[in-house]
FIKENU-55517 format. One record per residue: x, y, z of N, C-alpha, C, O in turn; residue number from 1. Coordinates in steps of 0.2 Angstrom, whole numbers, plus 2048, in hexadecimal, padded with zeros to 3 digits. Example, Ala and Ser with C-alpha at 12.3 -4.5 7.8 and 13.67 -1.06 7.14 Angstrom:
BEGIN
NODE  n_u  n_v  n_w  ca_u  ca_v  ca_w  c_u  c_v  c_w  o_u  o_v  o_w  num
NODE  842  7E4  827   83E   7EA   827  842  7F0  827  847  7EF  82A    1
NODE  840  7F5  823   844   7FB   824  840  800  827  843  806  828    2
REM end
This chain:
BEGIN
NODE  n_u  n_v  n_w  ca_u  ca_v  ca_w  c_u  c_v  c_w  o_u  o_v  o_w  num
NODE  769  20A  DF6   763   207   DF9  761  20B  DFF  766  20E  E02    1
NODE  759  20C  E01   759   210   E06  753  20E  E0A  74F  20B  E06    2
NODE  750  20F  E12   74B   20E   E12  74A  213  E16  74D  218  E18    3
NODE  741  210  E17   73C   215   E19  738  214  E1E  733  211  E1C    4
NODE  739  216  E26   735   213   E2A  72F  216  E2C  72F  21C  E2D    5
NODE  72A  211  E2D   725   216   E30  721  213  E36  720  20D  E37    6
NODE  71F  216  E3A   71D   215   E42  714  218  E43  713  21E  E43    7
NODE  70F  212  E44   709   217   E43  706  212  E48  707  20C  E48    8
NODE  701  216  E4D   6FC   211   E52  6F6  20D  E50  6F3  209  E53    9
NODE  6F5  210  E48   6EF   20D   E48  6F1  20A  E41  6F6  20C  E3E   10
NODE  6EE  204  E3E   6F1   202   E38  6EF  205  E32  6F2  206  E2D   11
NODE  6EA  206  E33   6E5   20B   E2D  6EB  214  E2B  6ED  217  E26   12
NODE  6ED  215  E31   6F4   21B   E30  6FA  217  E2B  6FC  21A  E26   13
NODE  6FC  212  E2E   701   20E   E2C  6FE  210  E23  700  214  E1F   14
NODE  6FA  20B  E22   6F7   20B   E1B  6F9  211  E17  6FC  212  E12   15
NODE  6F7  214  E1A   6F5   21C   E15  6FD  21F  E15  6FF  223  E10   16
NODE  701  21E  E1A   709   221   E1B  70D  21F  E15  70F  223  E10   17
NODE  70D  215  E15   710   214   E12  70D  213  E0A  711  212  E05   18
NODE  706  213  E09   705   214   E01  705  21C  DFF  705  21E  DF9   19
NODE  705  220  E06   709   227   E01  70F  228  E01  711  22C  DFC   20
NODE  714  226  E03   719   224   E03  71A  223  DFC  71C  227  DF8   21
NODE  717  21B  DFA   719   217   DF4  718  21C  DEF  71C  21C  DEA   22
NODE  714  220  DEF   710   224   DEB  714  229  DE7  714  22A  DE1   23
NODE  71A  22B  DEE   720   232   DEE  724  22F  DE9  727  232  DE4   24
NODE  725  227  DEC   72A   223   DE7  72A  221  DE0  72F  220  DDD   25
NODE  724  221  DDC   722   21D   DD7  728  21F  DD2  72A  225  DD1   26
NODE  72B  218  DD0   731   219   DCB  735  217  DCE  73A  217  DCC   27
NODE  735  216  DD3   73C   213   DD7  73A  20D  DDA  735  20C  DDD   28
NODE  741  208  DD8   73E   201   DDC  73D  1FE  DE2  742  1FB  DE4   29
NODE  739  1FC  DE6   737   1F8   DED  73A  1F2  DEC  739  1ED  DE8   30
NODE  73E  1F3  DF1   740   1EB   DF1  73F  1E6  DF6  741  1E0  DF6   31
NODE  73A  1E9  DFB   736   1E7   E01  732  1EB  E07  733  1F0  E0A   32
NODE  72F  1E8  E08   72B   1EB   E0E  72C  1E5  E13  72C  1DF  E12   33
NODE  72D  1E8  E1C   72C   1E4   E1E  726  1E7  E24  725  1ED  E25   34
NODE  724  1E3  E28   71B   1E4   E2A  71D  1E2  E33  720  1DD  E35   35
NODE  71B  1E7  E36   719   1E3   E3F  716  1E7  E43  715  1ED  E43   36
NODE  715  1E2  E48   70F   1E5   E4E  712  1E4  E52  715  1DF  E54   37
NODE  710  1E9  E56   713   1E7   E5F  70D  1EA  E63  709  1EE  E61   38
NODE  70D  1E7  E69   708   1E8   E6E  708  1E6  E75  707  1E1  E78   39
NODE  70A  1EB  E76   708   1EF   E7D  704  1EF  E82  700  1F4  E82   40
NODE  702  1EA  E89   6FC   1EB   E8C  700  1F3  E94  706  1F2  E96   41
NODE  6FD  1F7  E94   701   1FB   E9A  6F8  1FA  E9F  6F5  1FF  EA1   42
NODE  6F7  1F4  EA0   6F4   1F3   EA5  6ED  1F8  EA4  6EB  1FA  EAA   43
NODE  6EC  1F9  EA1   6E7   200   EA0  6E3  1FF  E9A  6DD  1FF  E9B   44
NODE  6E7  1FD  E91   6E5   1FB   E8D  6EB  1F8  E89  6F1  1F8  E8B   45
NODE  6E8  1F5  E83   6EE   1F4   E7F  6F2  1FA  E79  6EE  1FD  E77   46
NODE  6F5  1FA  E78   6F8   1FF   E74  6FC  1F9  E6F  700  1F5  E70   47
NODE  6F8  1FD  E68   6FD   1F8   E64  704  200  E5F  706  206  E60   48
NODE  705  1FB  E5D   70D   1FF   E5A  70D  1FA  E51  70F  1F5  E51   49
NODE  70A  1FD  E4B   70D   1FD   E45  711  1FF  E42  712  205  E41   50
NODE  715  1FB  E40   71A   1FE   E3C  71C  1FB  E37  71B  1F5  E37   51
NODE  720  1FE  E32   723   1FC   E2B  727  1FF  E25  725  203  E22   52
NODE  72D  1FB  E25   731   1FC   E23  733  1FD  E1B  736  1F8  E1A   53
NODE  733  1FF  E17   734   202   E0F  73E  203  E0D  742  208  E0D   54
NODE  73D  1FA  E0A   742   1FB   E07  746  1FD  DFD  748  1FA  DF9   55
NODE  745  201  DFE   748   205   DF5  74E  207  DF4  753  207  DF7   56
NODE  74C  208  DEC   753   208   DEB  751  210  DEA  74B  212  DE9   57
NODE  758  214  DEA   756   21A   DE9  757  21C  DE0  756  222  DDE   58
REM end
């Protein structure tokens, strides 16, 4: 089993990271994704933080 993380500011990047990713993998099985958001005010603006998790089997 192996995973694959990924880190992206905008979620539309997230999107694209993780279905080329799946993409790389095809024929190997996913046995989960997992999905979150964090956000950030530094008083100035918000900053969010996407990311997600790619659990397989190798």
């Amino acid at each position: 089993m192996k995973v694959k993380l990924f880190d992206e500011s905008h979620e539309k990047d997230l999107e694209m990271e993780v279905n080329n990713f799946l993409e790389s993998i095809a024929g190997k099985k996913v046995i989960d994704i997992k999905y979150q958001v964090a956000i950030m005010y530094d008083m100035k603006e918000q900053i969010y933080c996407y990311s997600a998790m790619v659990i397989y089997e190798d």
